[in-house]
Each structure stands twice: as structure tokens, then as C-alpha cells.
N, C-alpha and C positions, 0 to 999 in steps of 0.2 A: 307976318307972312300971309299971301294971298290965300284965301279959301282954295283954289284952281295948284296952288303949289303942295296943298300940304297935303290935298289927297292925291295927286301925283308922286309923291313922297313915299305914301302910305302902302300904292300898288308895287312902288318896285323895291319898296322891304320884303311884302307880300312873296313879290315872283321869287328874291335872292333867299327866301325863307324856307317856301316850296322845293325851290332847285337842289338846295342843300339837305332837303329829307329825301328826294329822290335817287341824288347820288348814294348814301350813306351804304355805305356794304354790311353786309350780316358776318357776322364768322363764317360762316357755310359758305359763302361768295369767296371771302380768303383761303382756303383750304382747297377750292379747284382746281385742278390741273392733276401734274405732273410731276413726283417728287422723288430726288434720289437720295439713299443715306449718305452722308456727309463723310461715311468712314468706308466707303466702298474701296475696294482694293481689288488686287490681281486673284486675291483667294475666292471672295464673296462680291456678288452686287447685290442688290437688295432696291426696290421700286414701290410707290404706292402712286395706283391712280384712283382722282379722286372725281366722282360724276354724279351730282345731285349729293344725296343723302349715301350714295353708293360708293364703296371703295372696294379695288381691287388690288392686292398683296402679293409680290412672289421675291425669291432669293433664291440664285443659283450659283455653280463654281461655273465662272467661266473658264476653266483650264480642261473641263471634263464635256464632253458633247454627249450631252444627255437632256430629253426633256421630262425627265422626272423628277422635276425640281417644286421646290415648296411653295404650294400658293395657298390664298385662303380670301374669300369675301366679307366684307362686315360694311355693316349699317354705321354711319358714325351721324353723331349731331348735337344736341346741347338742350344743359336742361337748368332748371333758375334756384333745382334745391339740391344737393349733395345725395347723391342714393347710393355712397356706398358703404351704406349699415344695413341697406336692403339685400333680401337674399332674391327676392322676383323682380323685373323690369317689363313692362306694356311696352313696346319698344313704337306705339304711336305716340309715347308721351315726349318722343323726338324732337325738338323744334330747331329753326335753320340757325336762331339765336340764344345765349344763354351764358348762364355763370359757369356753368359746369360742361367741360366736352366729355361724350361717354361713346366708347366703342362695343360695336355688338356685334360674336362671331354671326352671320347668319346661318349659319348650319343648324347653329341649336335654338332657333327661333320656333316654336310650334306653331299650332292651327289657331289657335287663341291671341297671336299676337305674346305672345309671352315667352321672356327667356332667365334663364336661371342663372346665378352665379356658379362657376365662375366664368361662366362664356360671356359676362361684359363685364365692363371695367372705369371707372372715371380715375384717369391718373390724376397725380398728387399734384400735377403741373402740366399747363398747356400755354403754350402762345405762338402767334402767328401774326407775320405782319402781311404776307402775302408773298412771301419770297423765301423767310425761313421759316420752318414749324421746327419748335420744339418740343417734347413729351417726353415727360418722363410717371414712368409707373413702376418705381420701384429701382428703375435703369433709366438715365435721362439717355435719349433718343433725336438725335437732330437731321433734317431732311434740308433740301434744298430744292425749289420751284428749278423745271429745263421745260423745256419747249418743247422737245421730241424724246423720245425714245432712243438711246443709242440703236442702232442697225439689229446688234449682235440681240438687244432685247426684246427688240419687234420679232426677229428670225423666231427665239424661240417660243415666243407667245401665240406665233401663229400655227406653230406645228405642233404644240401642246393643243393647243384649244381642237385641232385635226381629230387629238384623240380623246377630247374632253366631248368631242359633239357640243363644238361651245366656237364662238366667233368673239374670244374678246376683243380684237382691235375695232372692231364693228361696236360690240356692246357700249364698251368706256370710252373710246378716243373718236370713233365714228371715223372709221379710217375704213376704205377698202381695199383690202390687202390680197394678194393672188400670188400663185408660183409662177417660176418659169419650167417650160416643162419639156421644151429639146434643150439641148446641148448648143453651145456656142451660138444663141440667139443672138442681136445685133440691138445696140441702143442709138440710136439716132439721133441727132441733136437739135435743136427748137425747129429747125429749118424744112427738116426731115431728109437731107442730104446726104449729110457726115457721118459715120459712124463714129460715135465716141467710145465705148465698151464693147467687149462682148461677154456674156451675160453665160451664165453657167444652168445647169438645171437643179433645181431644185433651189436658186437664188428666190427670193422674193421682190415682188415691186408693189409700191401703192398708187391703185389707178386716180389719176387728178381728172379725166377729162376723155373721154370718148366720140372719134372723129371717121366716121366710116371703117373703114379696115384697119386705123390706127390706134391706136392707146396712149396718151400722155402719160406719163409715171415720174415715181420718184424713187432711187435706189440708192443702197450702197449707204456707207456710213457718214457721208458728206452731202447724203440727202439728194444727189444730182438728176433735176431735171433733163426729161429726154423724149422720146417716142420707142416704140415697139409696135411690132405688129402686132393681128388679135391674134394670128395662126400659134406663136409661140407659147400661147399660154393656153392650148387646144390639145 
């Protein structure tokens, strides 16, 4: 083989070598998004979003209109030795990759960085391909990656958070989410013609795209794109 072939050879091992440490996902890249419990039913839903090192938890009855429903934050991440014979955790000793997944309420995080059992936990079992998480900690616990938020769980996150002085669709999902706020407001359709809906108060929409006096959005549990004016949401 020619000298001119074998280091030609040599660079595009090189690049397919490179390319392939570049793609490589961490655990922490798997575990992103948006995940619902796999046993959700008419009694209970149950959601965790997950954002960086950050997840957000809640479960409510959706039969009952109430937004005093259960949520809680925690730190999740991964660590390369077993700590759970430890009774403290450094909750910087986090890393995005690791043998071991460990969740940490952050409530009981102190000033120090430190959190005490039993507010973390490394279950006995984790895996993830990207699509499903499993965990189990005593109760095996199975999730399922979606794309969105049903309607019904956006609605009440956003009027929860009203009273939390907290913007989680903003925080976790980077969503800007707004009410309507007359009665029988109008949706418009991509044209800006048609009326396709009309729109209740206290409905919620997420604004996509702001156009002089208009609002693109998205609503409703089929996610339908449309327009609105700005007066409606004034």
C-alpha cells in the first residue's frame, strides 16, 4: 500500500473515531425531557420533568379541580461508588455520568452543600434507554419519555406556580405560557381569517411567536396552532 493511501486511511479512522466520542450520550442526556408514570389512570397522574441536573415531580387526582396537588424538586445525577451506607452526601459529588443514579430532595440541601439521609436515595435499580426509565427503590417505578405535557397538566402547573410565586413551565420546559382573560376570545387560524375556537377565560395558551397586535399560540389538548390577539390576554 502506497505511503499517500495509508495515511489517508489513518485520518478517516481518525475523524469516524472522533465522531463517535462526540455523539456518545451521558445518562444525564437520557433521562431529559418529559416523563409520565406508566400506571397513570383516571384516579392518579403522576409527571417528572427532567432539566440539566434538575427535576421537577408532581401527582394529582384529575377527577378533583384543585391545585393543591403534590410536587417536590430534587437534584438527580450519578456517582461511580455506592453511598448508600453513607448517612451524608456533598450533593457536588454529582456527576452527569456514573455507576450509581442517586436522587436528592433539594429541600433538605443546606448551605454547605450537604444533605442527610433520608432525603437521598440511590435505588437498588435504574435504567434508561431514552424512552423508558426504570427505578426501582424498594417499589419498582416505570416512566415513559412524551413530548408535551397533556393540556389538563400544563393548566394546572401554571396556576399552581400563580400561587407558588414560581413560573415552572418557564423554569423546566422553557415554555411561555399566559391566560386568557375575557370570555369568549377568538382563535384564528394560521391565515389570521378564520376563526377556529373560541377560547374561554381563564383557558391558558403558549405564546410561539409575537406579531404586532397578534400572538401566535398553541392550545387545548391537541396542541392547535392559531393566532389571538394581545388585547385578550390584557
Amino acid at each position: 500500500m502506497k505511503p499517500k493511501n495509508v495515511v489517508l486511511l489513518i485520518c478517516i479512522f481518525f475523524l469516524i473515531n472522533l465522531k463517535g466520542q462526540n455523539t456518545k450520550r451521558t445518562k444525564i442526556d437520557l433521562i431529559q425531557g418529559i416523563w409520565e408514570d406508566i400506571m397513570n389512570n383516571d384516579s392518579e397522574k403522576a409527571y417528572t420533568i427532567i432539566r440539566g441536573m434538575r427535576s421537577f415531580n408532581f401527582v394529582y387526582d384529575p377527577s378533583i379541580n384543585d391545585i393543591n396537588f403534590t410536587l417536590n424538586e430534587t437534584l438527580e445525577g450519578f456517582q461511580n461508588y455506592d453511598s448508600g451506607n453513607e448517612e451524608i452526601l456533598n450533593v457536588d459529588s454529582l456527576k452527569e455520568d456514573g455507576l450509581y443514579y442517586t436522587v436528592v430532595d433539594l429541600m433538605f440541601v443546606d448551605e454547605n452543600r450537604l444533605v442527610k439521609r433520608p432525603n437521598y436515595f440511590t435505588p437498588n435499580y435504574f435504567e434508561c434507554d431514552g424512552y423508558i426509565m426504570s427505578i426501582n427503590g424498594g417499589q419498582l417505578v416505570e416512566y415513559r419519555k412524551i413530548s408535551k405535557l397533556p393540556y389538563e397538566a400544563l393548566k394546572k402547573l401554571y396556576y399552581r406556580g400563580g400561587i407558588d410565586n414560581r413560573d415552572y413551565l418557564k423554569e423546566y420546559l422553557d415554555l411561555n405560557v399566559t391566560e386568557i382573560k375575557k370570555e369568549n376570545s377568538l382563535l384564528y387560524d394560521e391565515k389570521r381569517q378564520k376563526v377556529v375556537k373560541k377560547l374561554k377565560k381563564g383557558d391558558i395558551v403558549i405564546i410561539l411567536q409575537e406579531e404586532g397586535k397578534w400572538l401566535k399560540v398553541e392550545y387545548g389538548e391537541e396542541y392547535t396552532k392559531g393566532w389571538i390577539k394581545k388585547e385578550v390576554i390584557k
